[in-house]
TIKE-208468 format. One line per 10 residues: number of its first residue (from 0); their letters; for each residue x, y, z of C-alpha. Coordinates in steps of 0.25 Angstrom, whole numbers. Layout:
BEGIN
NUM> a> X:Y:Z ~ ...
This chain:
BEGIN
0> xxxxxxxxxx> -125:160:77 ~ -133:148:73 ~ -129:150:58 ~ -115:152:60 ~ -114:138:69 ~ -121:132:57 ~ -111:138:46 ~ -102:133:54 ~ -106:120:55 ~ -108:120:41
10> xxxxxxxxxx> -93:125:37 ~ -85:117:49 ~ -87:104:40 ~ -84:110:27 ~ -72:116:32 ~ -68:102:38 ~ -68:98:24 ~ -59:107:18 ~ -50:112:26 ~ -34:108:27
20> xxxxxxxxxx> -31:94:35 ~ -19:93:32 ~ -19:86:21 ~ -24:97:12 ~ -37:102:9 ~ -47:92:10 ~ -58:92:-2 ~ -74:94:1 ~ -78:83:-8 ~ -84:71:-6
30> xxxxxxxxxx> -78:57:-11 ~ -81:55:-24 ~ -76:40:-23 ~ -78:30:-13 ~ -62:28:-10 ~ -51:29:-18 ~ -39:18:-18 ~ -27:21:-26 ~ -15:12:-33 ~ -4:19:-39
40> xxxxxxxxxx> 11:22:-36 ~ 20:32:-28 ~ 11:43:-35 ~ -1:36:-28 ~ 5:32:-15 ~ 2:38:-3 ~ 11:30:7 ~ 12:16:4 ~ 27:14:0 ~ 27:20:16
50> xxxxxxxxxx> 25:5:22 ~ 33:-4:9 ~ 46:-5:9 ~ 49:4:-4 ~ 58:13:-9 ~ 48:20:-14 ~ 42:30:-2 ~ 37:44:-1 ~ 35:43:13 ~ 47:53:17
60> xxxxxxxxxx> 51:70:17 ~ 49:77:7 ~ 37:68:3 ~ 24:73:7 ~ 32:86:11 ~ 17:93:5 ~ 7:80:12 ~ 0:82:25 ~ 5:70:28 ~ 19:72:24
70> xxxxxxxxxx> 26:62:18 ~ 16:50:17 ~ 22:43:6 ~ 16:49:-5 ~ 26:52:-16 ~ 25:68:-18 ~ 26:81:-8 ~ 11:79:-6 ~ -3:73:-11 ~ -4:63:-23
80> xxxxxxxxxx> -12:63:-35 ~ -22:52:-27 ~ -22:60:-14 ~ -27:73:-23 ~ -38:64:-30 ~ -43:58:-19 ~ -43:74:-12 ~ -52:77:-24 ~ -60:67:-22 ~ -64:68:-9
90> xxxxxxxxxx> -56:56:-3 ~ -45:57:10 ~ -30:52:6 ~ -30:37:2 ~ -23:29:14 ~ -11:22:8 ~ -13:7:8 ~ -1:2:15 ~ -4:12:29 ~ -12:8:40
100> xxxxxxxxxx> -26:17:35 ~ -26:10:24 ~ -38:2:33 ~ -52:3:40 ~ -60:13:33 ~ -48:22:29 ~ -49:14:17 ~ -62:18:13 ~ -59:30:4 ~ -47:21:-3
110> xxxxxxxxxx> -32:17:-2 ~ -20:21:-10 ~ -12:9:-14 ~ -1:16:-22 ~ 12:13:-20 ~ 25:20:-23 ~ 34:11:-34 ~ 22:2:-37 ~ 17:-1:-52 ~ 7:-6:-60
120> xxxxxxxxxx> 19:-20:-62 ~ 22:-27:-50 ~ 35:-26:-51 ~ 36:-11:-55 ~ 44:-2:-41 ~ 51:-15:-37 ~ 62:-9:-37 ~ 59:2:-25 ~ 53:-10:-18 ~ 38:-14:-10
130> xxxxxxxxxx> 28:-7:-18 ~ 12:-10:-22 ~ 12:-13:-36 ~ -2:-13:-42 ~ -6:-25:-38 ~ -2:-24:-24 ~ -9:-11:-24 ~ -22:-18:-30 ~ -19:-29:-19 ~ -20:-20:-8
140> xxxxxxxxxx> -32:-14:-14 ~ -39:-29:-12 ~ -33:-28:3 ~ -40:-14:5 ~ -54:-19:-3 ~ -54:-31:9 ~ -54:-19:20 ~ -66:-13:12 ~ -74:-26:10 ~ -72:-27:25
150> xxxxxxxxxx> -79:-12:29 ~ -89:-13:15 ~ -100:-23:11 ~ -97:-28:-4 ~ -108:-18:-12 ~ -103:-5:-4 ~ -89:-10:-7 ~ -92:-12:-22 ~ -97:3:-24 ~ -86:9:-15
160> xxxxxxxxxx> -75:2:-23 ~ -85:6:-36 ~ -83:20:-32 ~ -69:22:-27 ~ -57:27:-37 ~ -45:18:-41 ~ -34:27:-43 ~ -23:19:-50 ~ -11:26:-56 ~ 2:17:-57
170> xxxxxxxxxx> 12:15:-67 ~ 21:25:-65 ~ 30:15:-57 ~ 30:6:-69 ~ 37:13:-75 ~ 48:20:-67 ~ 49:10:-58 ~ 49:-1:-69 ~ 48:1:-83 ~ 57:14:-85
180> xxxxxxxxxx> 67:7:-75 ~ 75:-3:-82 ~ 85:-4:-72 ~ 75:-10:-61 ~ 66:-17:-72 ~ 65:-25:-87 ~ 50:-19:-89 ~ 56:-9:-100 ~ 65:-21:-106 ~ 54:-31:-109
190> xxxxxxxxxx> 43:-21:-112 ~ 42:-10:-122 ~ 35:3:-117 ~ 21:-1:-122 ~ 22:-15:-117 ~ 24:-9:-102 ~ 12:0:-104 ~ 4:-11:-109 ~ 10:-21:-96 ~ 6:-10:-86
200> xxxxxxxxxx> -8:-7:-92 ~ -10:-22:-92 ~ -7:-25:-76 ~ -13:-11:-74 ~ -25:-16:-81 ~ -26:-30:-71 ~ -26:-21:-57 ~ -35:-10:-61 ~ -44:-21:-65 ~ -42:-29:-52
210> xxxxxxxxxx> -46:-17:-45 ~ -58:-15:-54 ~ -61:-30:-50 ~ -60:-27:-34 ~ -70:-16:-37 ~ -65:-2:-42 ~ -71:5:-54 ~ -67:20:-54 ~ -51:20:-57 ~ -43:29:-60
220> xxxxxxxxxx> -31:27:-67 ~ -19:37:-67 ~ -9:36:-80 ~ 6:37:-77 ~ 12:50:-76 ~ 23:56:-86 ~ 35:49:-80 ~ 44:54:-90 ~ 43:67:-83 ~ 45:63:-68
230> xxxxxxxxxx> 57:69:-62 ~ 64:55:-62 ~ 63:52:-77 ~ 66:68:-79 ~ 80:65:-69 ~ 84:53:-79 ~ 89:65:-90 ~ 82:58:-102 ~ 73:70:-105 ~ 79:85:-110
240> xxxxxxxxxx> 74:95:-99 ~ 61:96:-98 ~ 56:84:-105 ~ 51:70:-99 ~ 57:57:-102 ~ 48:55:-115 ~ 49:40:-114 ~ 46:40:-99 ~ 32:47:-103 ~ 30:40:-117
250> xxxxxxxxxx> 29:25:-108 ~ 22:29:-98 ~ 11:36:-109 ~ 10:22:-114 ~ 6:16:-100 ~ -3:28:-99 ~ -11:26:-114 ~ -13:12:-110 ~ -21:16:-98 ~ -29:26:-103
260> xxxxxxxxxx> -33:13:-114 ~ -35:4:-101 ~ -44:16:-95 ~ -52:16:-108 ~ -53:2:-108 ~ -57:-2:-94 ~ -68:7:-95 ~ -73:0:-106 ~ -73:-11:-101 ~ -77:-10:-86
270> xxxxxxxxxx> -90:-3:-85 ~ -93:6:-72 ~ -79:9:-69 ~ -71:19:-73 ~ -54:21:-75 ~ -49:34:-78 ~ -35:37:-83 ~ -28:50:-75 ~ -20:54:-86 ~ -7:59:-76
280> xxxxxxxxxx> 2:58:-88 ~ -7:71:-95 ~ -7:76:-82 ~ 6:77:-77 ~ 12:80:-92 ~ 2:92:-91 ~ 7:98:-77 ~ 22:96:-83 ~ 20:102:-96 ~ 12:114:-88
290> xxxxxxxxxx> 19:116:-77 ~ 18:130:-74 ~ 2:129:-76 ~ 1:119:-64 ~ 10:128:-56 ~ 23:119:-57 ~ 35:123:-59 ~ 44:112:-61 ~ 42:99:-68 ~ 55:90:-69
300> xxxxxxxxxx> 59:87:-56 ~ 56:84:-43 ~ 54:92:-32 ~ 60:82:-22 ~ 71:76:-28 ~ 85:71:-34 ~ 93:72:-45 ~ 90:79:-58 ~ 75:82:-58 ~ 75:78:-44
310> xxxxxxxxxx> 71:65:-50 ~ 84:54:-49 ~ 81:53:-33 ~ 66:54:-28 ~ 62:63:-16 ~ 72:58:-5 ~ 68:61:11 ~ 70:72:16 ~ 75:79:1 ~ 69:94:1
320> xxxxxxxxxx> 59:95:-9 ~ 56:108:-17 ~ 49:119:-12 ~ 38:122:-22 ~ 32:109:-24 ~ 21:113:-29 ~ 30:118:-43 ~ 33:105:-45 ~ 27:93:-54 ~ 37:83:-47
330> xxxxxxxxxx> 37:79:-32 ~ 49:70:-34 ~ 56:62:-44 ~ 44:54:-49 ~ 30:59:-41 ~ 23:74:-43 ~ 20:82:-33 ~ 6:84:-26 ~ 4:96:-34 ~ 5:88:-47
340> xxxxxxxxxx> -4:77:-41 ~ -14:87:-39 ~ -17:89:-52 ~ -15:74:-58 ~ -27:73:-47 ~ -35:84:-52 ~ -34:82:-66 ~ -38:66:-63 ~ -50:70:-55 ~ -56:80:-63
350> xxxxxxxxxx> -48:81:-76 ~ -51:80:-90 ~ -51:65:-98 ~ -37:70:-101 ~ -33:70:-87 ~ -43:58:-82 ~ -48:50:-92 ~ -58:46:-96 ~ -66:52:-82 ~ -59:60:-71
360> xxxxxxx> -60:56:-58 ~ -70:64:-53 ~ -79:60:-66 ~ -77:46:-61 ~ -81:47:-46 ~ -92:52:-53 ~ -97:39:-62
């Protein structure tokens, strides 16, 4: 009897640990960073469009129709690619920046700052109205910092931000939301493809330095996805069948070289920190062009959707998404579903250089 109350006693907190909440399985790891704080766009963003007045929001049915939490305003049927690293990391889901935990010790394992429509240009999603561009992003990243000076002296501070994980991935926003919209912007009139690249990378290169400056120095830097095979370029009936917009793709590779060079160079040049480039470009080229050896089905449209390839109108409220979600490599007309953000998140945290380079993410949490 003794021995069985102490087997008990031993297994009860183990079983706490990894069985369901709700939310899904729950790791048995321990955090292998200190927090995690995240800048990106609408494949990052976890409900702050919710509390801006934006056009662009997720916080309706049938988003989140496969979220515990049901529709948060996260732009997929369920979990993003920064909810599954940070699962693999040890960590809880990041509060979203603009709610009310986003305070008090809530903030000590990190915030997510993304925001739906934004860009690495200020002026990039204007025209779907308020969003947090990078900037704003890195600006409410100073306002968080001031809560943590307030619960942390300066040296436990410096080491905590030292060993936390900067997930930036933007871009995307730049260029369907700007560059490859000439009827809302001039960006494509006044600058040739390379010259964009080269004007993103140079403004992409002035934040990630400010946020080195306020005390990161493990960053990870996720390259733009193959736009020209999103559901929305597919529905624009440039491509033959089963092709991507070519040109769509061949820009956005520009953007994405230029960052693998500034990954090369800004570890160079900044001894004891560390940038990695995700390469979700490869990743999600990888999953299309292998479909059926991920377990998907279908890889030119949307499962929630409008319009040829369910792509000309996004996920409205209330629309009735397809069954077998998990078949699919599209949520909607521009986002993946949880089941491709899975493995965009395991390929950066444990991939090859070809997935993460020049380290994956579990190799930095490591240094």
């Amino acid at each position: 009897m003794a021995m069985e109350v102490k087997l008990i006693a031993l297994i009860m907190p183990l079983i706490a640990v990894i069985c369901s909440t709700g939310a899904g399985v729950v790791a048995a790891v321990s955090p292998q960073f200190t927090a995690i704080f995240a800048f990106g766009d609408s494949l990052s963003d976890p409900g702050n469009n919710n509390y801006l007045n934006s056009l662009a929001k997720a916080n309706y049915v049938p988003y989140g129709v496969d979220f515990y939490q049901g529709p948060s305003g996260r732009f997929c049927n369920g979990k993003t690619a920064v909810d599954y690293l940070g699962d693999m990391l040890g960590m809880p889901l990041l509060p979203a920046y603009t709610t009310t935990f986003a305070a008090g010790r809530n903030i000590l394992k990190g915030v997510n700052y993304a925001s739906a429509a934004g860009g690495i240009l200020e002026e990039t999603g204007q025209n779907l109205g308020e969003r947090f561009s990078l900037s704003g992003q890195v600006e409410n990243f100073e306002s968080t910092l001031n809560q943590l000076r307030r619960q942390m002296e300066d040296e436990e501070l410096s080491n905590y931000l030292a060993k936390a994980l900067a997930i930036m991935a933007l871009g995307s926003n730049d260029y369907i939301n700007n560059y490859l919209s000439p009827n809302f912007y001039t960006s494509s009139y006044f600058y040739t493809p390379k010259d964009y690249a080269d004007l993103l990378i140079n403004r992409y290169t002035r934040q990630i330095l400010a946020l080195h400056s306020l005390g990161f120095r493990k960053f990870l830097l996720a390259g733009i996805g193959p736009l020209g095979c999103i559901p929305n370029q597919l529905a624009t009936g440039l491509p033959p069948p089963g092709k991507c917009v070519a040109y769509t793709n061949d820009v956005v590779g520009m953007f994405n070289n230029r960052l693998v060079s500034l990954v090369d160079q800004l570890n160079s040049n900044y001894n004891g920190s560390i940038f990695a480039y995700g390469n979700t470009f490869g990743a999600v080229m990888d999953i299309i062009n292998n479909a059926k050896t991920y377990g998907f089905s279908v890889t030119d449209r949307g499962c929630c959707g409008i319009g040829r390839n369910r792509g000309q109108i996004t996920c409205l409220p209330f629309s009735m998404p397809c069954s077998n979600r998990n078949q699919y490599v599209f949520w909607d007309a521009f986002h993946p579903t949880q089941a491709v953000n899975q493995i965009l998140a395991r390929r950066a945290y444990s991939g090859t250089p070809s997935d993460c380079y020049p380290v994956n993410v579990q190799q930095m949490a490591l240094m």
